[in-house]
C-alpha positions in Angstrom: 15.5 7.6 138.1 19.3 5.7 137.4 19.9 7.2 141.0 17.1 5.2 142.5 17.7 2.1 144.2 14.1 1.0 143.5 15.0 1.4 139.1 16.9 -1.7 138.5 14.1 -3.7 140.5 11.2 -2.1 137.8 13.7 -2.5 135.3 13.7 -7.1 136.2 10.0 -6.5 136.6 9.1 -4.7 133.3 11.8 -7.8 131.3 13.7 -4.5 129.6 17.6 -4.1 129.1 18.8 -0.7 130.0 20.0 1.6 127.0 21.8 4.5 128.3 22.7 7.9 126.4 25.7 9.2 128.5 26.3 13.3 127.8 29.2 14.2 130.2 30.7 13.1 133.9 30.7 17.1 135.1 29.3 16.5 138.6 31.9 14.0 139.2 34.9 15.8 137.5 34.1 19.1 137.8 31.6 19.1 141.2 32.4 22.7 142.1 30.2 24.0 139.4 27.2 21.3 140.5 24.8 22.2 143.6 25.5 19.8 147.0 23.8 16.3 146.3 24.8 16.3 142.4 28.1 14.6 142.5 26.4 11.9 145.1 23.4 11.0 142.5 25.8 11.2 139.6 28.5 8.6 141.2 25.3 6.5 141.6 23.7 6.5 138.0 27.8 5.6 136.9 27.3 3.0 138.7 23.7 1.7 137.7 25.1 2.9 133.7 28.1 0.7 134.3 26.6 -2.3 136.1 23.3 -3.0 134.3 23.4 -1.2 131.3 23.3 -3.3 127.7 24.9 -0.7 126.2 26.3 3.2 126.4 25.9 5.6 123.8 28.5 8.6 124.0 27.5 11.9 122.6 31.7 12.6 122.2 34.8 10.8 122.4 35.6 13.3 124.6 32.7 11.9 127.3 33.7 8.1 126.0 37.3 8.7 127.4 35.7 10.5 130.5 33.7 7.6 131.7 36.1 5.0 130.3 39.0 6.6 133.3 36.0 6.9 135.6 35.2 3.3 135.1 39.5 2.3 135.7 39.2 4.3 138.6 36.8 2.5 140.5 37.6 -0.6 138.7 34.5 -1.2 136.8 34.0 -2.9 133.1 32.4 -0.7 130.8 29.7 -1.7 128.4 29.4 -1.9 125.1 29.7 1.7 124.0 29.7 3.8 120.7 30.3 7.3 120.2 27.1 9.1 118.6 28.0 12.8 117.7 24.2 14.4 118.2 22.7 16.2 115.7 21.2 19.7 114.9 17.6 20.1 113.7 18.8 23.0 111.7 18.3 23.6 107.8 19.2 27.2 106.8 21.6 28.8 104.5 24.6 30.7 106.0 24.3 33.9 106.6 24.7 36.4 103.6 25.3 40.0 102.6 21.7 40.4 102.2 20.3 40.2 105.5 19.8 43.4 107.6 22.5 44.0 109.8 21.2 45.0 113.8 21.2 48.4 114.8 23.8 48.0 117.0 26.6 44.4 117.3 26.1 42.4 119.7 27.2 38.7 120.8 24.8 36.1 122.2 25.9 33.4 124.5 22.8 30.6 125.0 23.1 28.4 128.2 21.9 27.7 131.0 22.8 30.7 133.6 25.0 28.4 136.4 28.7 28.7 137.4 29.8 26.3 134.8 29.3 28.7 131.4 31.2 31.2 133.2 28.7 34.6 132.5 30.1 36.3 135.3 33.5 36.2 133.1 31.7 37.8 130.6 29.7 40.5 132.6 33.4 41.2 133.8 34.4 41.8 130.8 31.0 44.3 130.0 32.1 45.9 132.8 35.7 46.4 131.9 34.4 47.5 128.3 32.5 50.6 130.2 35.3 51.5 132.3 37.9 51.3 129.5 36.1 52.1 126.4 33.8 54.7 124.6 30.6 54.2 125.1 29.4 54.1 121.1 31.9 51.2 120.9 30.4 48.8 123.2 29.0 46.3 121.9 25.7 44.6 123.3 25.6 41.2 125.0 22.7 38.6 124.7 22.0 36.3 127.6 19.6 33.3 126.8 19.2 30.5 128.9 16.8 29.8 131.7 18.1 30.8 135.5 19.7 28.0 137.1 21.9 26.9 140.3 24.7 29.1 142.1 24.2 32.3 140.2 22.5 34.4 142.5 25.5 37.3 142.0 25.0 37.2 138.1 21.4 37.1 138.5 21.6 39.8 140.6 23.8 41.9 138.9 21.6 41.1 135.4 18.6 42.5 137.4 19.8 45.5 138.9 22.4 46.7 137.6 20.8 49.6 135.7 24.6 50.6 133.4 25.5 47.2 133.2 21.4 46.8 131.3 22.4 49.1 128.5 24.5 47.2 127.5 24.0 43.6 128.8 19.9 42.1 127.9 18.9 39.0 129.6 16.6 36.9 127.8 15.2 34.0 129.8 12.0 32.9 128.1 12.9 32.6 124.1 11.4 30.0 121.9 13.4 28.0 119.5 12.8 30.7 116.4 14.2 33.4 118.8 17.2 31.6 119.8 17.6 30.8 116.0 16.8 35.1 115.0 19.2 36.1 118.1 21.9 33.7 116.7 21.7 34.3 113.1 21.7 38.3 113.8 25.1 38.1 116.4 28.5 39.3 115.6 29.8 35.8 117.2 28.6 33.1 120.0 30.7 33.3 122.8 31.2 29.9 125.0 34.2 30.7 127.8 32.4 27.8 129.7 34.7 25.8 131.8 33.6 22.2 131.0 31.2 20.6 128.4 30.0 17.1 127.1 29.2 18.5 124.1 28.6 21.7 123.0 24.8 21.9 120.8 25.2 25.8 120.7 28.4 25.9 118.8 26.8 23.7 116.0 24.1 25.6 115.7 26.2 28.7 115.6 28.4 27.0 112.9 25.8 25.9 111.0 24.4 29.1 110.7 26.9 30.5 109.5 27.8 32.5 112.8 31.3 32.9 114.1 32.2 31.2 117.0 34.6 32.8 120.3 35.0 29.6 122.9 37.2 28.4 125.6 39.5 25.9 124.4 37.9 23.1 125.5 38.9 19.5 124.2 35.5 18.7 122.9 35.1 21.9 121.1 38.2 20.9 119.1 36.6 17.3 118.6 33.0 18.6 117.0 34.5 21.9 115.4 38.3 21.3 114.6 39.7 24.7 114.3 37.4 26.8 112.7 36.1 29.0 116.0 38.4 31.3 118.0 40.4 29.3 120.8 40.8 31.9 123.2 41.8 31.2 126.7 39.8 32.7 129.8 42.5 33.4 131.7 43.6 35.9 129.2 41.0 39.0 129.4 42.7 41.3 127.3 42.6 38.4 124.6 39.0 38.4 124.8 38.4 42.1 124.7 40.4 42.4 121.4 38.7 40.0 119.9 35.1 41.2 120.8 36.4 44.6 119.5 37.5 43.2 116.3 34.5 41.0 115.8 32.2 43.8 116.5 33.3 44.9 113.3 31.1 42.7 110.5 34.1 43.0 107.9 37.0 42.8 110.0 39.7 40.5 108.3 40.1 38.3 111.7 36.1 37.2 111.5 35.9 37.2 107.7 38.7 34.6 107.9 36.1 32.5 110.7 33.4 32.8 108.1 36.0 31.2 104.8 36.3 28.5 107.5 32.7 27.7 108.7 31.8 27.5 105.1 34.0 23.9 105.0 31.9 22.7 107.9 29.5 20.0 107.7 27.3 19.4 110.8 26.2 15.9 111.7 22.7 15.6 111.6 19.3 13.6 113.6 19.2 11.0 111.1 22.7 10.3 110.7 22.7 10.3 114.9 20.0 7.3 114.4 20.7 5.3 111.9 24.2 4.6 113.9 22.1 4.4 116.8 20.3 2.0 115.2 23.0 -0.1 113.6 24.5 0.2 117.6 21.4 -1.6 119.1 21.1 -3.9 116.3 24.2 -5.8 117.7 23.5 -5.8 121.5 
């Protein structure tokens, strides 16, 4: 409801100071990847956020710098804010040499399916595989994430394309523990999106001791330093090489990833709220 012009009027009523939980500016800096009205409602809670609020909590330096040039821009203060890295929910060991291996590789990208996490990059790429390669090398692609805006062409193409299905599986309606088993199984995560706040998916992945291919994105390098694969989406032949060295579960390039996710320490849900906490405590 920030977007509402009635909010800040229940807000006086109800006697409560606004807390606000900020996780990226993408319909105002990126609105080609938004549907029509989303920049519009977006431009609207900024300003509600940096008007009324008591306070902003950033989930990333990388969305603190965001609405802090925003704010410049239309020459706004900006509220007290601290930067809150969120947390992951997950406690498992990382993956070991005991565990069956799948059938057959595959990669799993989780998200949302909408222009911004760019799957119609990657079904280009499944598509160049089965033009370009034999067809016991291809490996298999896992799609989870619930359908969302703009993405009727990948939707379509994930529906009726009966090659592209063999090796391509689209997987809308997972619970957490299949996300988790899909992850945990997967030669690598692949994120080529083209703009996050965050990134929850990579610190699962990492966590779990799963390799991680992504789009060099500044906020991956914030939460995840250099341990995944940087590899720009621009460059297809980069991708492909690395999917077909990846695929292989003792290749030297993703046994070095693994030496590197075992130095990484995910932030967690209590350490998330007990700076939260500390944060409110001096509003």
């Amino acid at each position: 409801g920030l977007d509402r012009p009635s909010y800040l009027a229940w807000l006086r009523r109800k006697k409560m100071r606004l807390l606000v939980m900020a996780h990226d500016l993408i319909p105002v800096t990126h609105p080609q990847f938004c549907q029509m009205d989303a920049t519009q409602r977006h431009r609207k809670r900024l300003q509600v956020i940096l008007g009324q609020s008591a306070g902003i909590v950033s989930n990333s330096r990388h969305t603190a710098e965001a609405l802090r040039d925003y704010a410049e821009n239309i020459q706004m203060s900006i509220p007290p804010m601290a930067v809150i890295p969120l947390g992951t929910h997950l406690r498992h060991s990382p993956l070991s040499g005991s565990e069956a291996a799948p059938a057959r590789p595959y990669f799993v990208v989780v998200g949302t399916l909408e222009p911004r996490k760019n799957h119609a990059f990657l079904l280009y790429l499944w598509q160049r595989m089965m033009a370009e390669w034999r067809w016991n090398h291809i490996p298999q692609l896992r799609i989870i994430g619930q359908v969302g805006w703009m993405c009727g062409d990948v939707l379509y193409e994930l529906q009726h394309n009966e090659r592209l299905k063999e090796h391509v599986e689209f997987l809308p309606h997972c619970s957490d523990a299949e996300v988790l088993a899909h992850l945990r199984g997967a030669q690598a995560l692949l994120f080529p999106s083209h703009a996050e706040g965050f990134g929850l998916p990579l610190l699962e992945a990492l966590e779990s001791g799963v390799p991680v291919l992504a789009n060099p994105l500044p906020v991956f390098a914030e939460i995840a330093g250099n341990i995944p694969e940087y590899l720009d989406t621009d460059d297809e032949a980069v991708w492909l090489q690395a999917m077909r060295e990846f695929s292989e579960p003792d290749h030297e390039r993703r046994q070095q990833q693994l030496q590197r996710i075992k130095g990484f320490v995910s932030p967690t849900w209590s350490e998330h709220f007990e700076k939260f906490e500390q944060f409110v405590s001096l509003l």
